[in-house]
N, C-alpha and C positions, 0 to 999 in steps of 0.2 A: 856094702853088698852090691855086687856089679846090677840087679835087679832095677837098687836105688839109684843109680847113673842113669841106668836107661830109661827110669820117670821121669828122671831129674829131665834128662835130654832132651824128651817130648815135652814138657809142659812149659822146660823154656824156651822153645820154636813155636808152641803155643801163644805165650807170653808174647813175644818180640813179635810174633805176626800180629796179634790185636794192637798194638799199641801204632804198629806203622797205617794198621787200617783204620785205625780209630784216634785220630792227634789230638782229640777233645780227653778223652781217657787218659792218655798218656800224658798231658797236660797235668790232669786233675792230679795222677799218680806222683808227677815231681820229675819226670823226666821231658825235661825242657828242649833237647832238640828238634819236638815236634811243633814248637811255638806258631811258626807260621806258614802252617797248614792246617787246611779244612779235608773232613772227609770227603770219601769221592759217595755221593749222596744219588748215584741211576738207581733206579729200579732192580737193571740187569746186575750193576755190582753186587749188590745186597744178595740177591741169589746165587750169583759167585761165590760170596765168601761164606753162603750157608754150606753148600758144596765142601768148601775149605773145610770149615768144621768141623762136619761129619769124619772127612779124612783123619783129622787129628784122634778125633774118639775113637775111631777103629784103631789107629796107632796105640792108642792108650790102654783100652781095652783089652790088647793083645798082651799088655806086661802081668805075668803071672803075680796075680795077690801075694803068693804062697812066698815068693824067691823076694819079697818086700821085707823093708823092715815096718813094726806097727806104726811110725809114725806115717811111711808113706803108703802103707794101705791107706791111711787116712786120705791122706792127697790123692791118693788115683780115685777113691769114692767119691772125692771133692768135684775135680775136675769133669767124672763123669757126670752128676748131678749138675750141675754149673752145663755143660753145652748141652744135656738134653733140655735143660727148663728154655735155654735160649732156643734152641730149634725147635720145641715146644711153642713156645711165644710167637717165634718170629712166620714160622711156617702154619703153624694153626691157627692164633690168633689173629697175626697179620692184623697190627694195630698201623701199621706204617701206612698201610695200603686204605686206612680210613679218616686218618685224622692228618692234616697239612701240616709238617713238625718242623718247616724250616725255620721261623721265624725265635719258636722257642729250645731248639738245637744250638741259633746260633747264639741266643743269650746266655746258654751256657758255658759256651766255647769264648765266648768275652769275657765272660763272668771273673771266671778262674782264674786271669792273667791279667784283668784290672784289681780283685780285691786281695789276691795273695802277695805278701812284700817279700815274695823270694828270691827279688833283682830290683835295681834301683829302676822308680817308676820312669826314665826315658828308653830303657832298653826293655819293658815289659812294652809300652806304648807304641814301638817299632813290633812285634810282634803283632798286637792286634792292628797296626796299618795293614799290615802281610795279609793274614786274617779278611779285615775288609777289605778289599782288593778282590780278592777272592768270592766273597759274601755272592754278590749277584749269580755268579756260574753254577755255588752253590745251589740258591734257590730254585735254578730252573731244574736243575738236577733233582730235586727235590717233587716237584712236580709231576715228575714221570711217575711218584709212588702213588699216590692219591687217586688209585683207581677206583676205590668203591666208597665214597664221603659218607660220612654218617653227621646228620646235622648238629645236633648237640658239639660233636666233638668238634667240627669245623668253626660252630661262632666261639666256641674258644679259643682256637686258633687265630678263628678273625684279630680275636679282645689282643691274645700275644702280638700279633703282628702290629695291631693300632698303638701298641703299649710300649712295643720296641721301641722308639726312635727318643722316648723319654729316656730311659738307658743311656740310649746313643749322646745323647745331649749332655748328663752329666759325666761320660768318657771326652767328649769333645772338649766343652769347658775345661777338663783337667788339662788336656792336652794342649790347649795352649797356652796353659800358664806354664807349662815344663820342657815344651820342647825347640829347640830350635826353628830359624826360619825355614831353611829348607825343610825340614824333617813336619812343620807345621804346617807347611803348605801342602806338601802330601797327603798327612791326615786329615785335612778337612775336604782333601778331592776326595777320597776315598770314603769318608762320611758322606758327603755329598752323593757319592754313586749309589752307597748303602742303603739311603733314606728313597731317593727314589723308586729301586728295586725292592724294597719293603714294601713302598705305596703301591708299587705293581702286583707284589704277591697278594696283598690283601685284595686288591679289587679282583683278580684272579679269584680267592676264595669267593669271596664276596658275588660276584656275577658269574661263576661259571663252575664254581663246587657246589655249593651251597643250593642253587635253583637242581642240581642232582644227586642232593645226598639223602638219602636211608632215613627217615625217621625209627632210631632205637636209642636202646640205654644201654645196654648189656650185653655179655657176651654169650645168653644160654646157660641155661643149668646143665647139657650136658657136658660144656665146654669148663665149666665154672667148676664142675665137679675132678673132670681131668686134671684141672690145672693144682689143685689140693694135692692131688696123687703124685704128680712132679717133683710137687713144693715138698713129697716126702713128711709133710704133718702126721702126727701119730692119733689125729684125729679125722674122724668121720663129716662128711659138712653137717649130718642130722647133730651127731656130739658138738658139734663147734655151734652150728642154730640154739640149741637147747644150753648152753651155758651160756651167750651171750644174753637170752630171756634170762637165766638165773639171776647172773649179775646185775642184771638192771631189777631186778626184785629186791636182791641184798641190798642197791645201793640207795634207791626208797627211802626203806627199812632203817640204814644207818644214819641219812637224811634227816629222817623226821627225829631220830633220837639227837643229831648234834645239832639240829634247831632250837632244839629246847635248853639247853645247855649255854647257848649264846643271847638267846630270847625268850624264854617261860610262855607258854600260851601262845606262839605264834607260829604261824603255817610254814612251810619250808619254802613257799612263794613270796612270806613277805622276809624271813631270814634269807634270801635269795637276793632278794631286792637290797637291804641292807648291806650285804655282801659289795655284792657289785657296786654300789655306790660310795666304797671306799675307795675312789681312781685319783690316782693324778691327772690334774686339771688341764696339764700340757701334754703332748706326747714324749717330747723331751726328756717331760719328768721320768716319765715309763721307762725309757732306755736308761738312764741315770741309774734309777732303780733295779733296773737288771742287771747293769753289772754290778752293781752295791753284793745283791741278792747273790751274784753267783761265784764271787769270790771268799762270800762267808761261809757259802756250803761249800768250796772247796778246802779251805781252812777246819771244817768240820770234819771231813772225812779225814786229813791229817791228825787232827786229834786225837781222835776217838778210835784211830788204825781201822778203820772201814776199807780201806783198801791200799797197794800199794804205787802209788803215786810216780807217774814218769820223772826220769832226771829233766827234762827240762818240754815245755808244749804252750801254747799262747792260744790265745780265746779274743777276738774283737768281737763287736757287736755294734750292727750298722742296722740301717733300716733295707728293708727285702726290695729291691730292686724294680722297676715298672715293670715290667714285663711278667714277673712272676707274681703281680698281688693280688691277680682275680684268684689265683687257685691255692694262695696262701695267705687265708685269711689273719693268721696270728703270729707265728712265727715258725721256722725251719732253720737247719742247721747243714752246713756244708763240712765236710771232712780237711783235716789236712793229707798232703798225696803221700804215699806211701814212702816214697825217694826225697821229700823233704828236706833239708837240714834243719831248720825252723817247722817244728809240728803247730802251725797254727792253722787254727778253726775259727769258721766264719758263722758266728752268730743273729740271724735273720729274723728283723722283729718289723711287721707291715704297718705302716701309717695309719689312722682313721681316715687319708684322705676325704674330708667336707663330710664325715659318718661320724658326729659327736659320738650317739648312744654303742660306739665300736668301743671307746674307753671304758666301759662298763669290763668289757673284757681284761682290759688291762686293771683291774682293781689290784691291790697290794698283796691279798694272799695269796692270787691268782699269778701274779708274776712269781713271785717266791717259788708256787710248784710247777712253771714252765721252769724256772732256770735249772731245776733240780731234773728235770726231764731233758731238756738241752743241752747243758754245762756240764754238773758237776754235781752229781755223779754218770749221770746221763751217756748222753751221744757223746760230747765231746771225750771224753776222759775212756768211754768204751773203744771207739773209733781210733785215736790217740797211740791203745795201748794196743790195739789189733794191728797196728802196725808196724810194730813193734816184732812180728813173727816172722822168722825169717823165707817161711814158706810164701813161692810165687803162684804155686795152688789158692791157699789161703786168700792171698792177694786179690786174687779173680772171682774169691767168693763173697757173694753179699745178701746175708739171709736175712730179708725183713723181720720172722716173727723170733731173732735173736736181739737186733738192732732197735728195735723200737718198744721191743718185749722187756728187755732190758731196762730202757729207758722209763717205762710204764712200770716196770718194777722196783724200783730206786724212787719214784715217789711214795709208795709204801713204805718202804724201806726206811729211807732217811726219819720217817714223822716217825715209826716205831723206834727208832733213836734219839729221839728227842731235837730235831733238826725242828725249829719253830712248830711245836709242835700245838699252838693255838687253837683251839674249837675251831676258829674261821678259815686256817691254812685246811683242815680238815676236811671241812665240811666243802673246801672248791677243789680238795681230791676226790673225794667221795663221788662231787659232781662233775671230776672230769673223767671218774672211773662208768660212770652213767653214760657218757658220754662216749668213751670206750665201746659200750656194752651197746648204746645206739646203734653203734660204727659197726658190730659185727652183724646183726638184723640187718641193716639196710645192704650191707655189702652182698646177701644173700642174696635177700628179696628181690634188691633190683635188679640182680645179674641172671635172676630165675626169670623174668618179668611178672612179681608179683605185689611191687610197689612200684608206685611213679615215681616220676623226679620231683613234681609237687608233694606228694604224700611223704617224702624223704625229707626234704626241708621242714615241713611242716611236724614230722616226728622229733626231728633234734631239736625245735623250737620249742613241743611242748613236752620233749620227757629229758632231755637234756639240759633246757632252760638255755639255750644259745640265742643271740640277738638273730634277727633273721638276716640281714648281709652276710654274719659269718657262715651262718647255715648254708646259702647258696653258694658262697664259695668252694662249701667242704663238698656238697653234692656234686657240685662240676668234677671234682677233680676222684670223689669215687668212679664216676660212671667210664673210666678208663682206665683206672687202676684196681680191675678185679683181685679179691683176695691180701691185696696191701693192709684195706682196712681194719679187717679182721683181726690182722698178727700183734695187735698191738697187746689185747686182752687178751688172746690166744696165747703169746710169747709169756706175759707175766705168766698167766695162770700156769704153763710149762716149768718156766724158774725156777717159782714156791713150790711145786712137786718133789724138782731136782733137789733145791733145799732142802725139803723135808728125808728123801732118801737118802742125802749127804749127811747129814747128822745123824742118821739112825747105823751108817756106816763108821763112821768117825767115832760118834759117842763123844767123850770129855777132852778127845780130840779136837771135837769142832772148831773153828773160828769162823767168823766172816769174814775177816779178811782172807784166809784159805778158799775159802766157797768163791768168792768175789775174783778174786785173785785169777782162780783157774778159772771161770769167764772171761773177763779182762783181755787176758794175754793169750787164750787160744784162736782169737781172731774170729769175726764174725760167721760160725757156721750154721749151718740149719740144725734146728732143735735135735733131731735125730742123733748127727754125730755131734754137736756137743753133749750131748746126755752121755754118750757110751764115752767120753772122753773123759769126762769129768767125773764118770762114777770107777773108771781104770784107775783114774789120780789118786781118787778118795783109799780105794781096795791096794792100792798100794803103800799106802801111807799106814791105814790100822792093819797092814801085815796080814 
């Protein structure tokens, strides 16, 4: 349909403009000519390419629905939801203009091209020389955003900035064990210049942000409420408060019953404690055990046909990087880029760093249901196969409460398939479902201001049962990611709906590999249109 050339047209002038302004993106995506370049990080550009943006939406907006076909109605809804949320963010929240992001910007933009082995490591390593080279001109660039500091969020940036050059040391070390002399001699000037302008950006925050920044936590309940409406939720923030109180009642409730079942007579504080003191002794052990963990639930879901498995995708598992470990207490997971030829995914499991009682967290039923929310069937394998679409739309969309909702859902999932399905693996879903159900209360309250950032820690401590280091970690990294936390128990509780109206469509139809399937491979959308997608699939399937 000539309608569908002329989407096509705009969204890949769309496309190709973000990736040139944005080489950290286009990096992540797998298209490598942008290797050594840094974004151009003014104030004024940023406002530039909001300008830009808008342009494109009007372009987009102009293409009549009606003269589409349905898949790209899909895409023009995409793409318009996708730059309003960003000119939403960027222009109303204006998180750039509060919190100093150079330091953790650029651990990303190294990240990506030291742990992916998408080129032999001495021509990834010339890249980030390139990269660092640049670093310093970045940061000052950087500086011009950070007009209104909000303290909180600055000594986190402080912590990234102080954190970086740990990073930088284990890329260093590699780099001279790989690279030639000239080419080493380079990289360690260029380290050299990096570490320096690090130490300058921090004392910058440090003595000249920080002595001016905002005591808050939040972004406002009127703001917090906007931002839901964007997000396109098919929920209300009162409906989305009021079922994360639910959940955390049900999950009590089921608490005290698989206590007893593991322990006769005992309190779900001392089954709690028993629990967690099933760890490996080393951290080592922990990561061993996780890939043990995550290659059995992938062999699992081939078994038993739970879902339809890529022709080929790769999974490592390293430990989470210096920079990133104050705000990721446990683990995270990084995508493979879309342009790829190797779909491999990066696996991110945080040290206890001199924190014994953090291995409490790492106990053995407790990694089992991270891998199954990480790996397999998880992020990785969702991510994996979302890439898999050929839509550039799609590409540019990334809906938290499908992505993580998913992920949080596939832990039920699996155990109601008999995936280790032990009292004990149970009873540390149950209490990461509580923990869930924490995560959407606090993401309220505190964006309302009607919890503190103590009173937040202090909640996940005693109604989640989290060690307190991981607690504070988890609350640094709410109090700037309004609404993320939520989507987790938002997104499953979403899923299980769609499941349930999926089956009642299908009938003896049903599978789950059908259901899973058309999740899977329609690419990470926001709840909305995957529901209308995937109940089109089902209505066309039982006729």
């Amino acid at each position: 349909m000539r309608g569908d050339e002329v989407l096509d047209g705009h969204v890949k002038r769309l496309f190709d403009w973000f990736v040139e302004t944005e080489p950290f993106f286009a990096t992540h995506m797998g298209l490598h000519a942008y290797d050594d370049k840094v974004p151009d990080a003014r104030r004024e550009k940023l406002l530039d390419d909001l300008e830009v943006a808008k342009r494109f939406r009007k372009d987009i907006a102009a293409v009549d629905p009606n003269a589409l076909s349905p898949e790209k109605r899909v895409d023009r809804s995409l793409v318009l939801h996708t730059i309003d949320l960003h000119v939403f963010e960027e222009e109303r929240l204006r998180f750039w203009e509060q919190i100093p992001q150079g330091a953790s910007s650029m651990g990303s933009g190294l990240f990506t091209l030291f742990m992916r082995d998408f080129a032999p490591l001495p021509t990834r390593m010339d890249s980030i020389a390139a990269r660092l080279e640049k670093y310093p001109t970045m940061l000052e660039q950087h500086k011009t955003r950070t007009t209104r500091p909000v303290k909180r969020w600055c000594e986190i940036a402080l912590e990234s900035a102080q954190r970086f050059p740990g990073f930088l040391a284990i890329i260093g070390h590699t780099a001279a064990d790989v690279l030639e002399d000239g080419a080493k001699e380079r990289f360690q000037e260029a380290i050299a210049k990096t570490l320096d302008a690090t130490k300058a950006y921090a004392a910058w925050i440090q003595d000249d942000r920080l002595p001016k920044a905002e005591e808050r936590l939040g972004i406002g309940e009127a703001a917090f409420r906007e931002l839901l409406e964007r997000r396109e939720l098919p929920l209300s923030l009162e409906e989305i408060y009021d079922l994360g109180w639910q959940y955390l009642r049900e999950s009590k409730e089921q608490l005290a019953a698989i206590a007893q079942q593991i322990k006769p007579d005992a309190t779900v504080d001392e089954v709690k404690d028993l629990v967690k003191g099933d760890h490996p002794e080393q951290f080592a052990e922990a990561l061993a055990f996780t890939r043990k963990e995550m290659m059995a639930a992938r062999e699992f879901i081939r078994e038993k046909k739970l879902a339809t498995l890529p022709p080929s995708d790769d999974l490592k598992v390293i430990e989470t990087p210096t920079y990133a470990r104050h705000v990721i207490p446990f683990a995270a997971y990084s995508s493979p880029g879309k342009f790829e030829d190797v779909q491999q995914g990066i696996y991110m499991v945080t040290p206890v760093e001199g924190k014994p009682e953090m291995l409490r967290e790492f106990n053995y039923p407790g990694i089992r249901n991270t891998a199954v929310h990480e790996a397999y069937p998880g992020h990785h394998l969702q991510l994996v196969c979302a890439n898999g679409h050929p839509s550039l739309a799609r590409a540019m969309t990334w809906a938290v409460e499908t992505i993580e909702g998913w992920a949080h859902y596939c832990e039920d999932m699996m155990r109601e398939q008999g995936f280790s399905a032990d009292p004990k693996t149970h009873f540390v879903q149950i209490l990461d479902q509580a923990w869930r159900a924490c995560r959407i209360i606090i993401d309220v309250d505190l964006h309302r201001g009607t919890m503190t950032f103590d009173e937040a820690v202090e909640f996940l401590v005693k109604e989640a049962g989290m060690e307190r280091p991981g607690a504070l970690a988890e609350v640094k990294r709410y109090t700037y990611n309004p609404a993320y936390q939520l989507s987790y128990l938002i997104g499953k509780h979403l899923i299980k709906q769609l499941r349930d109206d999926v089956r009642g469509t299908l009938g003896r139809r049903y599978t789950d590999q059908w259901f899973h399937d058309a999740i899977l491979y329609a690419g990470s959308l926001p709840a909305k249109y995957l529901r209308e997608e995937v109940l089109l699939k089902a209505a066309a399937v039982a006729g």
